[in-house]
Each structure stands twice: as C-alpha cells, then as structure tokens.
N, C-alpha and C positions, 0 to 999 in steps of 0.2 A: 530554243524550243524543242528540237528533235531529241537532247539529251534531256530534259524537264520527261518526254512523254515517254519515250524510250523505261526510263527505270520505273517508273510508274506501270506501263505496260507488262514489263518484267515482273513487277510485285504481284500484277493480275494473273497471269496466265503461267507464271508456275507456282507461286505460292496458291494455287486458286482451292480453296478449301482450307484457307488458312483458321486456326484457330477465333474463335471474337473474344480474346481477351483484352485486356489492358498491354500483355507484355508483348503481343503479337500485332499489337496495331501499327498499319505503316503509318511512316510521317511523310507528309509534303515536301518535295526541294524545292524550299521555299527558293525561291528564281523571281526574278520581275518579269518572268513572260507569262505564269501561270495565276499567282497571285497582286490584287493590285491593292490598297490601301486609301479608306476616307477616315473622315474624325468627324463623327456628327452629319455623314450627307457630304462633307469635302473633302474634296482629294487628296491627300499628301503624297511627295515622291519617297517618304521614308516611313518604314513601320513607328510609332509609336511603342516605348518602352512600357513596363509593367511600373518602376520603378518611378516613372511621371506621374502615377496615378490612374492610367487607361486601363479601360475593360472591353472587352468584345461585346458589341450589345445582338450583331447577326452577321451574318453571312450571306451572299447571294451568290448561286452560280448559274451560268448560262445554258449548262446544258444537261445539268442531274446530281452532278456531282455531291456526295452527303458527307461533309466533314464536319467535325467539333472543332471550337479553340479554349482547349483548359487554361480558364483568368489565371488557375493558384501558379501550376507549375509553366505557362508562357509556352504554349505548344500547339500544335495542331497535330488530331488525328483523324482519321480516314475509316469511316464506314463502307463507300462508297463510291468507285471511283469512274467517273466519266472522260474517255478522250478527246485529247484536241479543246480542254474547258477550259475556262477561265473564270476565275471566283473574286468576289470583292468583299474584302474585311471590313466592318464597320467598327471603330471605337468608339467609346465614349468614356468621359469623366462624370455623368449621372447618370445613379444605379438605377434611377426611378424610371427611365425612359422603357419601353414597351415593347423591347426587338425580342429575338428568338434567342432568348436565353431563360437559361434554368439555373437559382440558387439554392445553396443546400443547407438548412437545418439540421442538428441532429446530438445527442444527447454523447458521443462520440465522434467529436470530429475527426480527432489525429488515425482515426480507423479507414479514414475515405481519402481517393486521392485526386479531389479536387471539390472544394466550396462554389463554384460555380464556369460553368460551360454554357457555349453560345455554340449554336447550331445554323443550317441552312433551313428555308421555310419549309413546315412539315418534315423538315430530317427527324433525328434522331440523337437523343445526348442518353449516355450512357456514366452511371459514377460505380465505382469500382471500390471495393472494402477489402480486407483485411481480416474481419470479423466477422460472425454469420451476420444477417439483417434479419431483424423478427419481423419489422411494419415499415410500411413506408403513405404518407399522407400526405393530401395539400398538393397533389398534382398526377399526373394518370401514371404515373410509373408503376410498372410488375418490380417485382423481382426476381431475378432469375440467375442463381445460383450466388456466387460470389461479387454482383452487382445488381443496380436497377436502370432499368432500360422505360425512357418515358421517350413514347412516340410523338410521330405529329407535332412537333413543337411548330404552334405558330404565334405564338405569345409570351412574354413574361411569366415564368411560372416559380411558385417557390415549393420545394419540397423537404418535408423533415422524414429525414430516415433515422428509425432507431436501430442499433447496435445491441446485441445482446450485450450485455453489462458481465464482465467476466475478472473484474477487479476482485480481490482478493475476500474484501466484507462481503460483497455479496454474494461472495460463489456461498461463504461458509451463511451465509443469512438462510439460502437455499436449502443446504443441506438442512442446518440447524432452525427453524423457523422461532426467532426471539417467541419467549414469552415472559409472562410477568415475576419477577424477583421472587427467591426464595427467602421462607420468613424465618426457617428454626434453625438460626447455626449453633444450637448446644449441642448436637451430633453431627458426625460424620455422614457424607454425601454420597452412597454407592449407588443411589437409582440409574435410570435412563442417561445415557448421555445428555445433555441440554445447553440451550446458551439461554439466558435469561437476561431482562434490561434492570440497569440503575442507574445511579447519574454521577458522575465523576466533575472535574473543574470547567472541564469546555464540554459536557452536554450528556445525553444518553450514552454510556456505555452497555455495550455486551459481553458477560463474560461465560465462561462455561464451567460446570459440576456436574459431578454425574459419576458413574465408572468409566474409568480410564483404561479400561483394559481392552474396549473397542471402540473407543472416544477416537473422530478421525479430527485433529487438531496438529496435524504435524506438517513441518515446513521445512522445507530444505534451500538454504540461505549461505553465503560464503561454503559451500562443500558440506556445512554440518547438517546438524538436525536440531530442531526449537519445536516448540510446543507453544501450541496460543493459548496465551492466558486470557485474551480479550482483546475486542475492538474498542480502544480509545474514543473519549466523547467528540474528538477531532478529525476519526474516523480512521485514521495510524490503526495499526495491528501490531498488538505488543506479543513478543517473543521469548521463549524463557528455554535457555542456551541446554543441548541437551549431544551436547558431544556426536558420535555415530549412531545414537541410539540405541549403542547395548552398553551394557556393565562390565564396561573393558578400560584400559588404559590409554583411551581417547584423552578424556579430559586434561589428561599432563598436569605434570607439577604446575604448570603455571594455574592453574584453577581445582586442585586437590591438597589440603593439609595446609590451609591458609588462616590467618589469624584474619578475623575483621579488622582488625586495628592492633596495634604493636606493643601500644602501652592499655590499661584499664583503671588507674589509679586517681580519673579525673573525670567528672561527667560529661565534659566534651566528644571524650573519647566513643560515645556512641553517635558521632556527626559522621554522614557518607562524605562529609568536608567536616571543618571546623576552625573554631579558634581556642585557645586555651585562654578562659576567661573567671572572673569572679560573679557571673550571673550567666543567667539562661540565656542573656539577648547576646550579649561576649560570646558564647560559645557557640553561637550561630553566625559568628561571623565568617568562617566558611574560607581560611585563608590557606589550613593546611588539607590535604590530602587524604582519607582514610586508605587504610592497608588496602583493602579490600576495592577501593576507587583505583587505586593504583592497577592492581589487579584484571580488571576491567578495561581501565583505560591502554591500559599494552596490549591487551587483543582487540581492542577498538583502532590504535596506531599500527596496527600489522596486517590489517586486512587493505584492500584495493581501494584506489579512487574512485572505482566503477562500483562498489559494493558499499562504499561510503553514498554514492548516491541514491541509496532505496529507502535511506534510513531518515526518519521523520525526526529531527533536533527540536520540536514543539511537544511532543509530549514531555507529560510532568513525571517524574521518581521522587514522592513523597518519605522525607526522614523524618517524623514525624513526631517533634522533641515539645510539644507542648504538655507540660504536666499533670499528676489526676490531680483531680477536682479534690484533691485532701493535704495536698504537698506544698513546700516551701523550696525554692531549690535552696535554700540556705539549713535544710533539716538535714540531719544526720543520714537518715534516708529519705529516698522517693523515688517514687515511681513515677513514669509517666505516662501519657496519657490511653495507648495502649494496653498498657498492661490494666491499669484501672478497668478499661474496656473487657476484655476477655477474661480475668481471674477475679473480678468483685461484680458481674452481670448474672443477675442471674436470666434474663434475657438478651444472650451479647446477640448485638448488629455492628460490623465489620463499619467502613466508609471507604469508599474508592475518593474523596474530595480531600484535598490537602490547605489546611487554613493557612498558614504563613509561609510566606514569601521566599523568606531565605531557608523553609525547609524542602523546597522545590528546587530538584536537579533536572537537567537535562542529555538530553544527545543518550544517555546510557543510565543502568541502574542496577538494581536488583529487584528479587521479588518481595512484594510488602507481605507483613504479617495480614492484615487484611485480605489482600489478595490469597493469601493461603486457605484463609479460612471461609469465601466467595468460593473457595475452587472444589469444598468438598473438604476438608479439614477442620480439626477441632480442637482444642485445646488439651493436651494432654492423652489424647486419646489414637493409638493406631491406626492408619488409613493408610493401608499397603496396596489399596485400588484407585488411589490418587493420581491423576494422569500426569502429575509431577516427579509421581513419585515413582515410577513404571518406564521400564527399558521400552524401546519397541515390540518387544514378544511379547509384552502382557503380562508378562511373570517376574522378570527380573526388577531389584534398584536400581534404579539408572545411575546413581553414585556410593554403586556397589557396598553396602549399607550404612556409609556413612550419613550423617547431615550433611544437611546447607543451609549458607547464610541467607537472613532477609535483610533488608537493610531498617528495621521497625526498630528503635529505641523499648527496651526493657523496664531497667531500675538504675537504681543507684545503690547498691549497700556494701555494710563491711569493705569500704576503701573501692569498693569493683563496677563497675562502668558494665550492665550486659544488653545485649541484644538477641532479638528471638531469631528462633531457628527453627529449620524443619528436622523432625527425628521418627524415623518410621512412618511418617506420613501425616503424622500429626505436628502438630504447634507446640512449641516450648522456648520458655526461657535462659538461658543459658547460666547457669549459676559460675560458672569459671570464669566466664566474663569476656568480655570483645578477643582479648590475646589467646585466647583458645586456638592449637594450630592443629585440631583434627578434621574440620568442617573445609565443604567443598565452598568454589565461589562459583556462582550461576550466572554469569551477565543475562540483561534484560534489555531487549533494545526494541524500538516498534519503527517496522516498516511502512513507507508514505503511504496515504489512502488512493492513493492511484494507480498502485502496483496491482498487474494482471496475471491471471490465473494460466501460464503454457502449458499445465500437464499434473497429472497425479490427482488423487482425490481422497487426500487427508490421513490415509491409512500411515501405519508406520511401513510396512512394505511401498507403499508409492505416494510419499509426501506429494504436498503440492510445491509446485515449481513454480516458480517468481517472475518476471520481467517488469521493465519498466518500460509505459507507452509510448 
C-alpha cells in the first residue's frame, strides 16, 4: 500500500499543475490494495478482460477519488486523486444497465479516443479528438478545446459528438459549393471556376470547368502533382497525373512520346485492353494489354504499399467502344460512338456513365474524351485555360505543348484504329492513329472517399495534402 500511495502522492504534488490532457493523464498502479473488482454487484478476485466481453458500467470510491475506465483502449485514468482510497470497479456484460457511464456517437469515430467511459458518481468523463469538434448533443457535455468534458455523471448517458468533416469531397464541396450541370458544351468553358453535379455509374458525380488559371483543384499525392477531374458517384476523387507541376522534364520518358497502342491496323487496337477479334464483342475481350495500359500500370507497380493504399480500385475508366448509331463494325469505316457524339451533334452532351461491362477498367486509367469536354473543352476548338491544360503558374502547358492521350475510342478508317486526344486544350481526333509516338500518357487514378484533408488549400503553390484516417 505505502508504494500504491507514495507514486500517487508523487504524481500530486510535483506534477501539481499538470496539464488535462489525454497525454498527461496519470494512470492508476493498478495493485490489489487500491483497486478491487465486481461483475454485476459480485466480487471477483480477478479483473475481468475486455476481450470476454466486459465493460465498466461505474465506479465507486470511498473517499473522492475521480477517475475514468476507457471500455475501447482497457485503461484507467485519473482526474482526481484522493489518499489512502480505495475504489471499486463495477463490470458488466449488459450495455443497457444504468451505471455512470457515457457512450459516444459520432459521424467520426476513428477521430475520438474512446466510444465509451465509465466514471465515479458525479465524476467527470472526459473524450479526447483529433479533429476540431463543431457540436456535441444528447448529453451535458461542453467542449473545450480538443475534447468534451460532460460533468456530474450520475447516469447512463449517450452523447453524439460531430467532427468537423475534413475528407477530401468535402473540404472541396466547401470551397466549391456544387451547383446544377452545365448545359452548352458546343464551346469552351473559361468562366468562374465551378464544380457542378451529374450522374455517373454509382450515383451523383461532381466534376469542375471553369478557368483553370486559378481553379484550386490540385493534390499532391506519391510526391507528384494531380489535378481533380472530379468526385466519383462512389465518392473516390479522381486524379489527373500532372508531374511537378511546371512544364519541365518531370514527366520522363516513361509518360512523354508514347504510342497508345503499338499497332493501328485493327479495331481492337483502340481497347485500354483487348482481343484481336472478328467482331466488336471479340475485341472486347480484353486479354491483351494497350501500350498505353502498360504505360500506366509501371508507374502504378512502382509506387509504395502505403500509397497503393489511398487508391480506390472501385472506380470505373470507361473505353467506350460501342458504335454510332449509323455503323456496322463489319463496314469499311466507322465510328464510334463518341465520335458520333461530338462531331455529328449539333447539341453535343458528353456522359460520365459507361454502358458495358467489359468497357469498364479499374484500379487506374486515363482521362475520357467526355471528361474533357465536362472540364471546359470543345471539340476542335483551343482552350489554353483548361485546368488540364495549365502548369501550376497559370500560364504554362503542363505537357510542354505537346497532346495527351484519352483513353475514348475515335473511328475506324483507311486500315487506322484512332483515339481522341487533347491538342491545345481542345478535343481531337487523332487521324495517325493509336501508334502515334508524340503524345504524352496522363495516368488517372481516384483516391478513397475517406482520405482527409492535413494541409494546403488547392492552390497550385499549396496543394492539398492527403492522409488516410
């Protein structure tokens, strides 16, 4: 007992002014002279484990003594400390019973470090965040600074604390406040920056147009710099790979002066995969590789385990090889269904939704023709204020003026297999065909919808910065 009271003593009267944090709070030597243990109102001569099932439902001390027992992490801490006490732990295995504990609700849990604490009567339980707290309801707690402090416990209480939301969609929902889809994509998009809704395979997408020359849409991800094309209907945030941000020799041969595809002499050949077949559904069979996948997938294989983890493998990369509405794939020529879209409308509307199955890639991609043209792009037409198209200073090409690939299927003609491409900021088709080896390749990847916002606010001088919860 003299050594139980003694360090106890010690923690009072020189630590005395100790901070009330979480990281500063003493613990109990747990001792069987100080602390004694029931289950239900009975005695036991051994603590009960977490791992049986037991929860703290109160505490009792004999002479003031204010301490907590956090259920999540199996601990006791100390508010308050009275000598020569002796305190009695109550467990239980039902949550419903009506001791001096507090459970915690809250739209952020893994921010809190603990779902529920049991206190002494009228003590004090104390949960501790991570993240600011905006509210807290459903029980007398304040908040007071980086936790909430609910007094007087002499009851069962449950409280929901909200967490300010600081995930990636909603920092930029914030900035960006959605509004409703633009209607006229026969021109180019230089207004306001904006992010606007439509609907993609899995639900409401957001993506952004506008000018890009102080559009804050930048991420800094594996070391590089990306640009948000849009929040995914899955809530993912898709990425569009954009080197260091200036128009320098970032990019590396591995993603400058790439062919999409190696051969053109086959309509396959415009598959982000494929098979070499005698019909449209053959060539969707998806067994070889595009150049341009390959591409992609060696700087997908080179980055970290840790960095492979942010990355959402459920979003879709739409190849989108269904044909126009005038075509045979067995005709001499055709097009497909894109190109019909944008070069024979005379009201083109893009689509973020991808009809068939095996034109749906995953884990990685590129950017669709579509997408280009949601972003502020137009067919045939210069848009050198394209936030795609624009280094981080606002001025420069970020692929110092070459194109880049989409991965959107073209045509079919004169023996050539092509796919569209971005050229000065605008939308085209590539009449040289997929084996073209002057265009850049842009991977396109979208990270989890759960990823939180550490720092930066979208600028290209101070992207925002990433973690996972």
């Amino acid at each position: 007992m003299k050594k139980i009271f003694l360090i106890l003593l010690i923690c009072i009267t020189i630590l005395t002014g100790c901070k009330d944090t979480k990281e500063n709070s003493m613990q109990v030597v747990e001792d069987n002279g100080m602390l004694s243990y029931t289950i239900n109102g009975e005695k036991t001569d051994s603590k009960p484990t977490k791992e049986e099932g037991y929860i703290v439902n109160k505490i009792i001390c004999d002479n003031g003594t204010d301490m907590m027992w956090d259920n999540d992490n199996w601990e006791v801490e100390l508010t308050k400390v009275e000598s020569n006490d002796r305190c009695m732990v109550d467990f239980t295995k039902d949550v419903n019973t009506s001791g001096y504990r507090v459970t915690v609700t809250s739209n952020s849990t893994s921010s809190l470090d603990s779902l529920s604490k049991a206190t002494t009567e009228n003590g004090t339980i104390k949960i501790y965040s991570n993240s600011k707290i905006e509210n807290v309801t459903g029980c007398n707690g304040i908040i007071d600074g980086n936790k909430v402090i609910i007094s007087n416990v002499n009851s069962y209480q449950t409280c929901n604390i909200i967490i300010e939301d600081k995930t990636l969609a909603t920092v930029i929902k914030k900035a960006y406040p959605p509004q409703s889809g633009r209607t006229n994509f026969n021109e180019i998009d230089n207004g306001e920056p904006s992010l606007y809704i439509d609907r993609d395979d899995h639900g409401n997408t957001y993506y952004f147009s506008g000018d890009g020359t102080n559009m804050n849409n930048w991420v800094k991800f594996d070391d590089k710099m990306w640009r948000i094309i849009r929040i995914n209907g899955n809530g993912s945030i898709r990425l569009l790979y954009a080197g260091d941000g200036m128009n320098s020799n970032d990019f590396g041969n591995s993603f400058s002066g790439s062919s999409y595809n190696n051969l053109k002499n086959h309509p396959a050949y415009v598959g982000w995969k494929y098979t070499v077949g005698g019909s449209l559904t053959a060539d969707r069979g998806n067994s070889t590789k595009s150049n341009a996948y390959v591409v992609v997938e060696n700087w997908y294989n080179s980055i970290s385990i840790d960095d492979k983890q942010f990355i959402d493998t459920n979003a879709i990369y739409c190849n989108d090889r269904n044909l126009g509405s005038k075509y045979s794939y067995n005709d001499i020529l055709f097009e497909y269904v894109a190109y019909d879209r944008f070069f024979h409308s005379t009201n083109i509307k893009p689509k973020f939704t991808c009809d068939v199955i095996n034109d749906r890639f995953y884990v990685f991609g590129l950017i669709t023709a579509d997408e280009v043209v949601y972003a502020g792009g137009a067919v045939r037409k210069t848009n050198k204020k394209a936030y795609y198209y624009l280094a981080k200073d606002g001025v420069n090409n970020i692929t110092k003026g070459y194109g880049f690939w989409t991965m959107t299927p073209g045509d079919f003609r004169n023996s050539s297999a092509t796919v569209f491409y971005v050229d000065r900021g605008g939308l085209d088709q590539n009449n040289l065909g997929v084996s073209a080896s002057y265009l850049f390749v842009r991977p396109v990847i979208s990270l989890k919808s759960n990823v939180v916002v550490t720092g930066g606010d979208g600028s290209g001088d101070n992207p925002y910065e990433v973690s996972l919860p």
